[in-house]
N, C-alpha and C positions, 0 to 999 in steps of 0.2 A: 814282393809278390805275396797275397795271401791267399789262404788255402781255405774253401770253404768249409762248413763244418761236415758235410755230407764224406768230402773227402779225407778229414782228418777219422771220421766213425770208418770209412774202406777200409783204410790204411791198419789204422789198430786191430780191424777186425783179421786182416791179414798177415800182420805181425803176430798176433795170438795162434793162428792157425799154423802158421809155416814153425814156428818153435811146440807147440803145443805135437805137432809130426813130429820134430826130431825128437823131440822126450820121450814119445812113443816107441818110436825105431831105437834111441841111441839108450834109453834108461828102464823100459818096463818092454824091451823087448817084443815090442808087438801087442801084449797083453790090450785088453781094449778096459783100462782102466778109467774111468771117469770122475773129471775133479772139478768144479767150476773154475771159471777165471781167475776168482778173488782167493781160490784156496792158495793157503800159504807151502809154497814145494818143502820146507823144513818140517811143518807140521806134520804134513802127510808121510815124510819118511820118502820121499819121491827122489829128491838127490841126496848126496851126500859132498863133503868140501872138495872131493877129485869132480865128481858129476857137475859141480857150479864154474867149475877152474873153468872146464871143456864147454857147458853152458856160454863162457864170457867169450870163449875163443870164438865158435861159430857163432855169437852176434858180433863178434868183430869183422868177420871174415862173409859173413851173408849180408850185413848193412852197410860195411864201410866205416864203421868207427869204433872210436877208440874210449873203450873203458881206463879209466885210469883207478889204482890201488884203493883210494879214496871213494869211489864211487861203490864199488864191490859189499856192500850192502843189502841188506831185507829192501828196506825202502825200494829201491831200481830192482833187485833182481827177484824177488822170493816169491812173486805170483805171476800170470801170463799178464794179467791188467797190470803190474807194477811194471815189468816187463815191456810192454807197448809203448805204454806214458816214457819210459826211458827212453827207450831206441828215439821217438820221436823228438824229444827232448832235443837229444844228441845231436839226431840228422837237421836241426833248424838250426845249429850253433852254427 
């Protein structure tokens, strides 16, 4: 089945939003801090190596898959857009 592109641009844009929430609630505390998509979370000071552990958990736990040791990287996790491109990644295997 493939997925038009309209629907892959929701989907990402959804995925940015529902984790871009928890970072807000679970890491800056509500603050109404604003970062682009492509901002790198390391640069910014935004998590730290406990804040990405718990990052991996709840996209295990809210998408259904499974990060493995290997994957726990800048590349997949360190921005919302790196972040999206993953999950999506994951959720087609």
């Amino acid at each position: 089945m493939s997925v038009a592109p309209s629907e892959i641009q929701t989907t990402m844009h959804a995925i940015k939003s529902t984790v871009r929430q928890y970072i807000q609630e679970n890491f800056l505390m509500g603050a109404a801090e604003s970062y682009a998509d492509d901002a790198s979370f390391m640069d910014a000071q935004l998590l730290d190596s406990t804040g990405f552990l718990e990052l991996v958990q709840f996209l295990e736990e809210t998408y259904g898959i499974k990060v493995e040791d290997e994957e726990m990287m800048p590349d997949n996790l360190d921005s919302l857009d790196a972040i999206a491109r993953f999950v999506q990644r994951k959720q087609a295997a």
